[in-house]
VEXVEXGU-286782 format. One record per residue (C-alpha): x, y, z; residue in three letters. Coordinates in steps of 0.2 Angstrom, whole numbers, plus 5000, padded with zeros to 4 digits. Example, Ala and Ser with C-alpha at 12.3 -4.5 7.8 and 13.67 -1.06 7.14 Angstrom:
% residues 2
506249785039ala/506849955036ser/
***
This chain:
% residues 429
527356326182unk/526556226168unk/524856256175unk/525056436173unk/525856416155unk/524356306149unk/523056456158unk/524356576147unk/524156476133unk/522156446134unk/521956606136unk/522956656121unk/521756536113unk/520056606118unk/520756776115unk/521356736097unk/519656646095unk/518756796100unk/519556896089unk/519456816076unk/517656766077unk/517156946082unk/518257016067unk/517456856053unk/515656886058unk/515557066058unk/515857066038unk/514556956032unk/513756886049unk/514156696044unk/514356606060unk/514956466052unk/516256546043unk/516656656060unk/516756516069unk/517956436056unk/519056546055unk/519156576074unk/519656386075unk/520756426063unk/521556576071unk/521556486088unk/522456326083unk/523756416073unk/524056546090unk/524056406100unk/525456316089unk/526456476087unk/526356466106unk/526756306107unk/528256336097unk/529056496105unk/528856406121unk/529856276116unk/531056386106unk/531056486126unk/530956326135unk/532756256123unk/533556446125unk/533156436144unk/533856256146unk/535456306134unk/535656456148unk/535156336161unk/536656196153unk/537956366151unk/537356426170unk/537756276177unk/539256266170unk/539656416176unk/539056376193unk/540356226192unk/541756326187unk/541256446202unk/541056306213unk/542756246208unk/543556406210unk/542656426226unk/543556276231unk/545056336225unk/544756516236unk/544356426248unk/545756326250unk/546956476249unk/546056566259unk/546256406272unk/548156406266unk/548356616269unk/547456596284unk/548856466290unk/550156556284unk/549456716293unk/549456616309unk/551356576306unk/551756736302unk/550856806317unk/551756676327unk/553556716321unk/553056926325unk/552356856342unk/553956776344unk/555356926337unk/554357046345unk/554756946363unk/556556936356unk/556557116352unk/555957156368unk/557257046375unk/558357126363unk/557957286369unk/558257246387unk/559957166383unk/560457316374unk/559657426391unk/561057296403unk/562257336391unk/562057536389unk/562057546409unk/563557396408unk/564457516398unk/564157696406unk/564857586419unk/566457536415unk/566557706407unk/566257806423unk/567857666428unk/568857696415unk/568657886419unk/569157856437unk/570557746432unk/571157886421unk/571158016433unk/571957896445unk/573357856432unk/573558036429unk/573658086446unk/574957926447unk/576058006433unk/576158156440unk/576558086458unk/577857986446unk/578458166438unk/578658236454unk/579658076463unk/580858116448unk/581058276449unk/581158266469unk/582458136464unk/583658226453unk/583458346466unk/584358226480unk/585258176465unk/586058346463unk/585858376481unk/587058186483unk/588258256470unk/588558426479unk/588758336496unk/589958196489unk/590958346480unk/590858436496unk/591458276506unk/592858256493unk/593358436497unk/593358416517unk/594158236513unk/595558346507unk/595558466519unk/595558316532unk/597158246524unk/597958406524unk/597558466542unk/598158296547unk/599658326538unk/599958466545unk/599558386564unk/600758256560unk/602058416554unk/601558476573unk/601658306582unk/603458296573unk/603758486580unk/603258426597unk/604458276595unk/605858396590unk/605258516603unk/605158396617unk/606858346614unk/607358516614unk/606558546630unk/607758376637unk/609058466629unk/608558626638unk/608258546654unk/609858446656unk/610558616649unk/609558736663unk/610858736673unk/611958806661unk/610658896652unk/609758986667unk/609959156659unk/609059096642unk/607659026654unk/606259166652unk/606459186634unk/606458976632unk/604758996643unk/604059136632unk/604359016617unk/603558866625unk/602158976632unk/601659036614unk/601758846606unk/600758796618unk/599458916612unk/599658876596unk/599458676598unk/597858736611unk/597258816594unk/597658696583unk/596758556594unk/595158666594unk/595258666572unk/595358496573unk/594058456585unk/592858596574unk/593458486558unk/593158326566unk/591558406571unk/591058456553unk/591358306545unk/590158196558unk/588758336552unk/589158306536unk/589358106536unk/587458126546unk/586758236533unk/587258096519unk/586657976530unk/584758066532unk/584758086511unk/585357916508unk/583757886520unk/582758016510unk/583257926495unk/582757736501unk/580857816506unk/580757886489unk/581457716481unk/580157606493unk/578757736486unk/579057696470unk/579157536469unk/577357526478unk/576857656465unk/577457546452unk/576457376460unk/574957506460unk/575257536440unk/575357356437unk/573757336446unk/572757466436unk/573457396419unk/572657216425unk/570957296430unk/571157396412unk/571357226403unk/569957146413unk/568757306407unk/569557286390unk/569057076389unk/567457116396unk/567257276381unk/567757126370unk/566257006377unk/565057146375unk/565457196358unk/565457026353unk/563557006359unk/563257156353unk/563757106335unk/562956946337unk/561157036342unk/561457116327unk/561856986316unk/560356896321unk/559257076317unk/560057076303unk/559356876296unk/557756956303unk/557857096293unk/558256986276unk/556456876278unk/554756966270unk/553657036281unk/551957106281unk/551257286277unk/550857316294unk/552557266300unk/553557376286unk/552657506296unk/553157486315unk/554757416309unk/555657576315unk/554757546334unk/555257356332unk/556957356323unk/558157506333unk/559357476322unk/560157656325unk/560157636342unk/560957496342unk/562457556328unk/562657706340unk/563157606353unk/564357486343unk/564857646335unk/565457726351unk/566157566360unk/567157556343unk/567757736343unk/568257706364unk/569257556357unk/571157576356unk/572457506344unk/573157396357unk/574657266349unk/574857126355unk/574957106374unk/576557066381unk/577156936397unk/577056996414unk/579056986415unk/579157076401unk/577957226405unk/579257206422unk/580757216411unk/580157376402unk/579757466418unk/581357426427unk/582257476410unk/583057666409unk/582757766393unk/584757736387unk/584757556387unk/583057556377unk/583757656364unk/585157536366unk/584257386362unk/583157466349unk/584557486341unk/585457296343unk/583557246337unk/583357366321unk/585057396315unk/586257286305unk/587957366313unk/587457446331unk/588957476336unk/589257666331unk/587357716339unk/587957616357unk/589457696356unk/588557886353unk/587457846369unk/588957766381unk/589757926380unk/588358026381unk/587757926397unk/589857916403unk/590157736401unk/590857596390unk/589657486377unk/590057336383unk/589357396401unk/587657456394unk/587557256385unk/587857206401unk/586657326410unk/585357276399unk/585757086402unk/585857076421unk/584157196421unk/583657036411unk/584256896419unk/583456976436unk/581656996428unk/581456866414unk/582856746422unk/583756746404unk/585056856396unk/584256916378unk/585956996371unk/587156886364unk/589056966371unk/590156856364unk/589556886342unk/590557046332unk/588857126332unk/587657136347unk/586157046342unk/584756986353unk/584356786354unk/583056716342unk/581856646355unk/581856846362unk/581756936346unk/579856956347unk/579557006363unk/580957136362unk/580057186345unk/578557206357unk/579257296370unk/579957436360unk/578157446349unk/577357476365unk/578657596374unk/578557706356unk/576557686356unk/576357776376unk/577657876372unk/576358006363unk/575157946380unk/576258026391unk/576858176381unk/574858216378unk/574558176396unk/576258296404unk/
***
């Protein structure tokens, strides 16, 4: 590079001598002078070069100086590109990881949530069956009832109709015993008569006549006795047949009533088991939800409606909360026992002893409408107790009936749940 400015610069020379010698000699055609003047003219060129080179050659190391400053800076900032390019690239790594990883979660997610919509079309087709079995149950319970009132009235008509041939008996006996007593008196008549033929021999045919026709009359009153007799084993055999009827029925019932209690523990098994898969339910979407909270990439804010099924998953907690009942709180076996084996009057009864200051005028309003005495319902509803729970819960011997502290919740209980399937049954019928 300096050879060629010194070339540059010796040819500037020669060029400017040139010149200038052409331009001196042509005037006046003094060589002398020309070539004076050319010296002159070259040396001066050649010192102007000289300067504007190193006016170029300070400007060029002042942009050299400020260019390598610059290149520091750059090479500085390179670094520091460099290093958070290094640090994004790490951070893209761990971000990529952690979408690897919730992406093998959602899909794990997903699968859960496939288990638990077959899990619960299951237990729903269940809960299905077990409704139309307990329907089917409460109307074989309905009918049971109704057959039972039947024999019920059937029982009543018969006992009234016993009552009456009871009363016929006793006056058909009587009036044997009225003809026993006539054959008595008769017989000794006929002693009479016979030690008195001798000397009644002219009133014998009309004394035979007279014996001939009560005779008959005992031969027919023999034969409504026998007819009477007769009616009465019919009758005490029908009673025997309903009272039969009426132990079958009872025996089906009770096995009805075991069933029942069989299907409400498989309903609060299904119910626990609702529970558990709700819980993990909300738990899976507890965790979505954390998920949900921590940044994400672009790219991921645009698939996160394929990665994150949120609606799917609130339609499903959506439906398993509307299928869920207000259940209260669940009661003892002996208890649940105690309510079935409880008739409709003595649970008024005791709603009453539970939710009334002075009970006495309501027990009195239902002993007479059910034909008894209040102090036999308390006793009802004790004995009924005592043969299901093992303790009496009413208290006989206070002014007001009240039930026993240790008893008041579970009575509480029981009537919440009898008013709550109440509606159940009505909707049901």
């Amino acid at each position: 590079m300096q050879s060629v400015t010194i070339s540059n610069r010796f040819i500037l020379g020669i060029v400017a001598f040139s010149v200038s010698f052409g331009l001196s000699l042509v005037p006046s055609w003094d060589f002398n002078k020309a070539f004076l003047t050319g010296v002159i003219t070259a040396s001066i060129i050649y010192g102007a070069a000289l300067f504007v080179d190193k006016r170029r050659r300070n400007y060029e190391m002042f942009v050299l100086g400020s260019l390598r400053k610059r290149i520091k800076e750059m090479e500085g900032l390179k670094a520091r590109v460099v290093r958070e390019i290094n640090q994004i690239e790490e951070h893209h790594n761990l971000l990529y990881a952690e979408s690897q990883q919730l992406q093998n979660q959602v899909i794990e997610s997903r699968n859960q949530r496939d288990s638990l919509h077959r899990e619960l079309r299951t237990c729903a087709g269940q809960k299905k069956q077990l409704e139309t079995e307990i329907n089917t149950l409460q109307t074989e319970m309905n009918n049971l009832q109704k057959n039972q009132t039947e024999l019920s009235n059937a029982f009543s008509v018969l006992t009234a109709e016993k009552r009456r041939l009871e009363s016929n008996c006793n006056v058909s006996r009587a009036e044997i015993a009225q003809m026993q007593s006539q054959i008595s008196e008769l017989q000794q008549e006929k002693q009479e008569v016979e030690s008195n033929v001798t000397l009644l021999g002219r009133l014998k045919p009309q004394l035979e006549e007279k014996l001939y026709e009560l005779r008959i009359t005992i031969q027919e009153l023999e034969v409504e006795t026998t007819q009477k007799n007769q009616l009465l084993v019919a009758r005490k055999t029908e009673i025997q047949n309903i009272q039969a009827i009426l132990n079958s029925s009872q025996t089906q019932l009770k096995e009805h009533k075991a069933e029942l209690q069989q299907l409400q523990g498989q309903v609060s098994l299904l119910q626990e088991e609702r529970d558990s898969l709700q819980n993990q339910v909300w738990e899976l979407l507890q965790q979505l939800e954390t998920f949900n909270s921590e940044p994400l990439p672009d790219n991921s804010k645009e698939d996160d409606t394929e990665l994150f099924p949120f609606s799917e998953i609130m339609e499903t907690t959506a439906v398993v909360n509307t299928s869920q009942a207000d259940t209260s709180d669940n009661l003892p076996e002996e208890w649940t026992n105690f309510l079935e084996n409880l008739p409709g009057y003595e649970l008024q009864v005791l709603k009453a002893i539970v939710e009334q200051d002075n009970p006495k005028p309501a027990i009195k309003k239902l002993a007479e409408a059910n034909i008894t005495m209040p102090n036999l319902l308390i006793d009802s509803i004790n004995e009924r107790a005592n043969d299901t729970i093992g303790e009496l819960i009413i208290n006989p011997d206070s002014e007001n009936p009240e039930v026993y502290p240790e008893h008041i919740n579970h009575a509480k209980k029981m009537i919440a749940m009898h008013e709550s399937l109440m509606p159940r049954h009505a909707s049901s019928n």
